[in-house]
N, C-alpha and C positions, 0 to 999 in steps of 0.2 A: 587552420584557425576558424573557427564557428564564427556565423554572421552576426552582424550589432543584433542586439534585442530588438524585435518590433511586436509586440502584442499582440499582431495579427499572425502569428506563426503559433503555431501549435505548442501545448505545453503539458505532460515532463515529455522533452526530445527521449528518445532510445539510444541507449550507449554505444554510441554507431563508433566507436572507436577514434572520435575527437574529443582535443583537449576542449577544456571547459570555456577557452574566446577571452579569457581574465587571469593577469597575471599577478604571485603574492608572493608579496617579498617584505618582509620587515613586517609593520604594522598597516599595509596598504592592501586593500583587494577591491580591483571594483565591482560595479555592484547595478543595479536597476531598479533598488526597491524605490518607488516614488513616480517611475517611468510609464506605469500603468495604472488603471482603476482598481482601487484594493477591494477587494475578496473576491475581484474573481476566482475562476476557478477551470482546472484541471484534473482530470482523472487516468490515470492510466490500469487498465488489468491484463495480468498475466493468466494466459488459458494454455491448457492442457489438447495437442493433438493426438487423438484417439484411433485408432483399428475399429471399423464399424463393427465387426463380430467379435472380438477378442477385448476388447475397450483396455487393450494395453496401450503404453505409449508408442507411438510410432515416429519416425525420424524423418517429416515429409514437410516442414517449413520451406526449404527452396521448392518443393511442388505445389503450397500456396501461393509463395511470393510470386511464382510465373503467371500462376492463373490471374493475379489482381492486378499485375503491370499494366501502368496504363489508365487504370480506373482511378478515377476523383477521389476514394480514399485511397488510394495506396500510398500515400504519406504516413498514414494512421494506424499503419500497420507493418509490423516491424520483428527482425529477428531479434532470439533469447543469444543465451549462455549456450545451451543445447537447443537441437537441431528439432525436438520434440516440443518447444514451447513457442508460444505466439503471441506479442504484445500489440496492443490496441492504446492508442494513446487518444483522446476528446482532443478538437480545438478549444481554445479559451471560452470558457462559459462562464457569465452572469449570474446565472440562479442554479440553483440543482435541477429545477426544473425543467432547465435546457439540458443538465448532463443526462438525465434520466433519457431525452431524444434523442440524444448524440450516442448516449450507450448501446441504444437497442439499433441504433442504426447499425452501428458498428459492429452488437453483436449478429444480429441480424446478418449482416454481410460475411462474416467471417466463417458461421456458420452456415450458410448454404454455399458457399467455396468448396468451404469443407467437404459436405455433402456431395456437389458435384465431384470430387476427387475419391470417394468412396472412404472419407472419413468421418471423422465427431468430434465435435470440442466441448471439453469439460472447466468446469471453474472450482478450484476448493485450491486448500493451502497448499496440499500435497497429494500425487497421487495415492489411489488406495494399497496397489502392491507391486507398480513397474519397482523394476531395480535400476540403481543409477550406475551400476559397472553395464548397463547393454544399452546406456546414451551415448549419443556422440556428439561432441564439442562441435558450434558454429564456427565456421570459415571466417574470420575476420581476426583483425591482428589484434583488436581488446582483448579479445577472449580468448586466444592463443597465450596473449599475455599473464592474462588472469592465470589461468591453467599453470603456466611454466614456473609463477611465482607462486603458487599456493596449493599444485599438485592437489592430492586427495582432497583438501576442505573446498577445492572448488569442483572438482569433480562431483561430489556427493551432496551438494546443491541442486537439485532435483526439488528444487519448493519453488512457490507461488506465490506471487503478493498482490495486494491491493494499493494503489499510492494515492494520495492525494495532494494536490498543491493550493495553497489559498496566500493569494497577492497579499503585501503588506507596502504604505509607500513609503518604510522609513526604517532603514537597519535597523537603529539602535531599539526602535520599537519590536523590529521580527527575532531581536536579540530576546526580550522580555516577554516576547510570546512562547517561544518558543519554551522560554525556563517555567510560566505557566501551565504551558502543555504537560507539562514529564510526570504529574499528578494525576493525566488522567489516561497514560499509557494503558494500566491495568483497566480499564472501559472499553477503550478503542479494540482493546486486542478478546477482552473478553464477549463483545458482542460480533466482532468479526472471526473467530476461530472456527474456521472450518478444515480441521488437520488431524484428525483422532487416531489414523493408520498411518503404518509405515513398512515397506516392504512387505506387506499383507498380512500385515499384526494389528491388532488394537493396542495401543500404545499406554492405554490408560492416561492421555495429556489432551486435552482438548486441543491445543498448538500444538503440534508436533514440530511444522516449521519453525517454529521460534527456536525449539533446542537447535536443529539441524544449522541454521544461519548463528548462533550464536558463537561457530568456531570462527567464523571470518573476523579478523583484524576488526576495527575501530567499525562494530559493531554495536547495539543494544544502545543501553539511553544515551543521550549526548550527555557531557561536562557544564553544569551551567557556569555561562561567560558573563563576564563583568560585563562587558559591553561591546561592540563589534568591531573595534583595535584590538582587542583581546580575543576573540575569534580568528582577524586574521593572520593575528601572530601565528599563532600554533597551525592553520594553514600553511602559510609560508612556510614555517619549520622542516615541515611535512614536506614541502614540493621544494624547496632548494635541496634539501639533503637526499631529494631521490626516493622519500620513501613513499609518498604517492605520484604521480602524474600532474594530476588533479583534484580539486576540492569533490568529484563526483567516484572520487575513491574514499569518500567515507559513506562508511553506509550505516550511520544510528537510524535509532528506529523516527526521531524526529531531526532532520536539518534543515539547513539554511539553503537556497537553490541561488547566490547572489546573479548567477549570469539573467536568471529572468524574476527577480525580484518577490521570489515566492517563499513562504514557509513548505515543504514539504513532510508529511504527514505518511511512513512508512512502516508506519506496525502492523498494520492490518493484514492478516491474511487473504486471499482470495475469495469472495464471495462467490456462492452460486445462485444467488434471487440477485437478478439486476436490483430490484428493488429494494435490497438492501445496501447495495453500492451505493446507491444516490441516497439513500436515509444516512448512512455513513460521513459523505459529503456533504451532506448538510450539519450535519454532528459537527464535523470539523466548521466547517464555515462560519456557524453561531459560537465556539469556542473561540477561532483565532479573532472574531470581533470583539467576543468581550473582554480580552487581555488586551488589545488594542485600547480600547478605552477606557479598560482598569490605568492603561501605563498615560494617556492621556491626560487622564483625571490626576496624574499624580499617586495613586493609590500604589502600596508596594504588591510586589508578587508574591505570592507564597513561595517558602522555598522550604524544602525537605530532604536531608540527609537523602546523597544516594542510595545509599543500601534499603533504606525504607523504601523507595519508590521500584528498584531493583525485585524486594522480594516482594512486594503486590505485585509485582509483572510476570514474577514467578507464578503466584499463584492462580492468577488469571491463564498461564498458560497451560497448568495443571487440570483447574476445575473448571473453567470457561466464565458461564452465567449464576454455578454455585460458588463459586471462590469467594472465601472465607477471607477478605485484605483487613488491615489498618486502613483506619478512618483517620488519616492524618489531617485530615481542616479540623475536626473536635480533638483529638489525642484522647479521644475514650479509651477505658481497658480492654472491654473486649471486639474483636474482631466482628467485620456486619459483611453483609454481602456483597459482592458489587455489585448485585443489580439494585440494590437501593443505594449506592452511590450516583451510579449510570440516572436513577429516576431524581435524584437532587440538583444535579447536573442541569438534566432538563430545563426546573423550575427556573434555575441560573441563565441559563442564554436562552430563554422561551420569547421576551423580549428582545433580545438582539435576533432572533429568526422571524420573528414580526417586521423590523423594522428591514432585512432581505428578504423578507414572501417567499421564505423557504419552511413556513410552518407547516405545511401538511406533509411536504419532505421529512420533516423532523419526525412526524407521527411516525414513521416508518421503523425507530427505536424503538419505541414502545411496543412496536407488533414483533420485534423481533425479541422483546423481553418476553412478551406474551408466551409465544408459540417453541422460543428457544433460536440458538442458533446453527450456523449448519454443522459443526460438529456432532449436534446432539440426534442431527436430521437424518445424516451415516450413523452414526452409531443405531437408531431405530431401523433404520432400512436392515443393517446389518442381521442385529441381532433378531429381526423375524425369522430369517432363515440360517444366518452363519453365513452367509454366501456373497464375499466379496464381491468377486464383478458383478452382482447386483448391483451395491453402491457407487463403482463407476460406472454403470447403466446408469442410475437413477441421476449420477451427477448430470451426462451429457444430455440426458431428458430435461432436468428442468435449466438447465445453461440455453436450451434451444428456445424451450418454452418462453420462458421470461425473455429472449432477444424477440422472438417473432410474434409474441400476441399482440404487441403494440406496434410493431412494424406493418404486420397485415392489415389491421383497420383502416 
């Protein structure tokens, strides 16, 4: 059983193979939203352990985890699914502006570990061409678990993510946020897709991850819920009848985190610019504010047929930062871009990232509209020469860059 919530512990915990500390049954779950200062914030990213010559994946997580035994992060760093992936999780942070220190710390740390053990660590959704039949499953009963109930879909999970958590102090509120959010799935995922290969193909899908994760069970957008009895009905349902554990066996791309009172924010693929992380994180942050005080104010939520928000997610995973979506806030006929969604948006919560001091954080969107995002960044590496492990070269280059140039100063 996981310890009471205290805000000063770290957030999103790693699926260390305990239940969720909260028990659902009927219409009961409990919960923590109100228990902390809302928007804080939590980051966790999923990185790629690398062969310093070969920049294949390598299966050397228990010969990190030795080397950091001991050290003041090693809370913050944590095993995957596979024995090739390495998760880094922020303490609770106030501003992006503090994630942005915490990231590079973090990455910063993990990559000279790394370095010391004659390896590299990379950030993007998916590698560019390991294969996932020559992974090996982590030693822990989760993931043991995971494996014996879902066999190949979790085997072939060999992807990456970005997560982010932003406090809320009031269910029924993180209930309304959350149905706000499902509108802007296709944004989040089209400026974060860094996933364009797959087993050493171009895939032609800026996400590639998103297909690959979309075989797992109670996956892709959440159900919008009436209201947070009605969320933990269908929890409950789930965990009496056996068919989860826990509420941390769903994995939509947006849910509810009740044990530490967070919205959690999981479309996003893996970045490789720290500093897109934290532009990200700030994205989120000024989004889950102004649904907060849309639902404050009384104002409704928008809501929109899932299939409509479903196929803008498609198509963001398709085309990235060209993706052709509906414009479902106007219902105009023809199709606009999402990067001029993503820049309306802005307009939208430009004030609420004012009134968090996360507006220069925010500018970090617009440089990533500017320049493109990392999908487009492999695809360019790529296509100069054709030559894959270039582009996992180039990943674990700028993964180091971006941890250490603000670390060393």
């Amino acid at each position: 059983m996981a310890a009471p919530v205290d805000d000063r512990q770290i957030y999103p915990p790693s699926l260390s193979g305990k239940g969720s500390g909260f028990a659902a049954g009927g219409s009961v779950l409990d919960h923590a939203f109100g228990k902390g200062d809302p928007y804080t914030l939590g980051v966790e990213e999923e990185y790629m352990l690398l062969d310093s010559e070969t920049f294949d994946l390598v299966q050397h997580i228990d010969t990190v985890l030795e080397a950091i035994a001991g050290h003041e992060l090693e809370s913050r760093v944590n095993p995957e699914l596979m024995q090739s992936v390495l998760e880094i999780a922020t303490p609770v942070c106030r501003t992006p502006a503090e994630v942005d220190r915490e990231l590079r710390q973090l990455r910063g740390y993990v990559t000279g570990i790394a370095r010391e053990q004659s390896l590299r660590v990379g950030s993007a959704g998916t590698h560019p061409f390991s294969l996932f039949e020559r992974q090996r499953i982590t030693a822990r009963d989760r993931y043991r678990h995971l494996v014996d109930q879902m066999q190949y879909i979790a085997r072939r999970e060999l992807i990456f993510g970005l997560h982010v958590h932003v406090a809320v102090d009031d269910p029924e509120k993180a209930i309304q946020v959350v149905n706000g959010l499902l509108a802007h799935l296709p944004q989040l995922l089209a400026l974060s897709a860094s996933s364009p290969f797959w087993r050493g193909e171009p895939t032609g899908l800026a996400s590639s991850r998103q297909m690959v994760f979309a075989a797992f069970p109670r996956s892709g957008p959440p159900p919008r819920f009436r209201d947070y009895a009605d969320y933990a009905e269908v929890v409950g349902q789930l965990e009496k009848t056996g068919c989860i554990a826990d509420y941390t066996h769903i994995w939509w791309d947006i849910r509810l985190h009740p044990r530490l009172g967070t919205v959690e924010i999981r479309i996003c693929d893996a970045v490789t610019r720290v500093e897109d992380a934290v532009a990200l994180a700030a994205f989120c942050q000024s989004l889950v504010k102004l649904y907060c005080e849309s639902y404050e104010a009384g104002e409704a939520i928008p809501s929109y047929h899932r299939i409509l928000t479903t196929e803008n997610k498609w198509l963001a995973a398709r085309y990235g930062l060209e993706a052709p979506v509906m414009d479902l806030a106007t219902g105009r006929r023809n199709r606009v871009p999402v990067a001029q969604l993503v820049r309306r948006t802005l307009r939208d919560v430009e004030p609420h990232a004012r009134e968090l001091g996360c507006e220069a954080e925010l500018e970090g969107i617009r440089a990533i509209l500017s320049r493109g995002n990392g999908a487009d960044r492999q695809l360019r590496v790529f296509n100069a020469n054709r030559d894959i492990v270039e582009v996992a070269r180039e990943l674990a280059d700028a993964t180091e860059v971006a941890a250490t140039s603000t670390a060393a100063a």
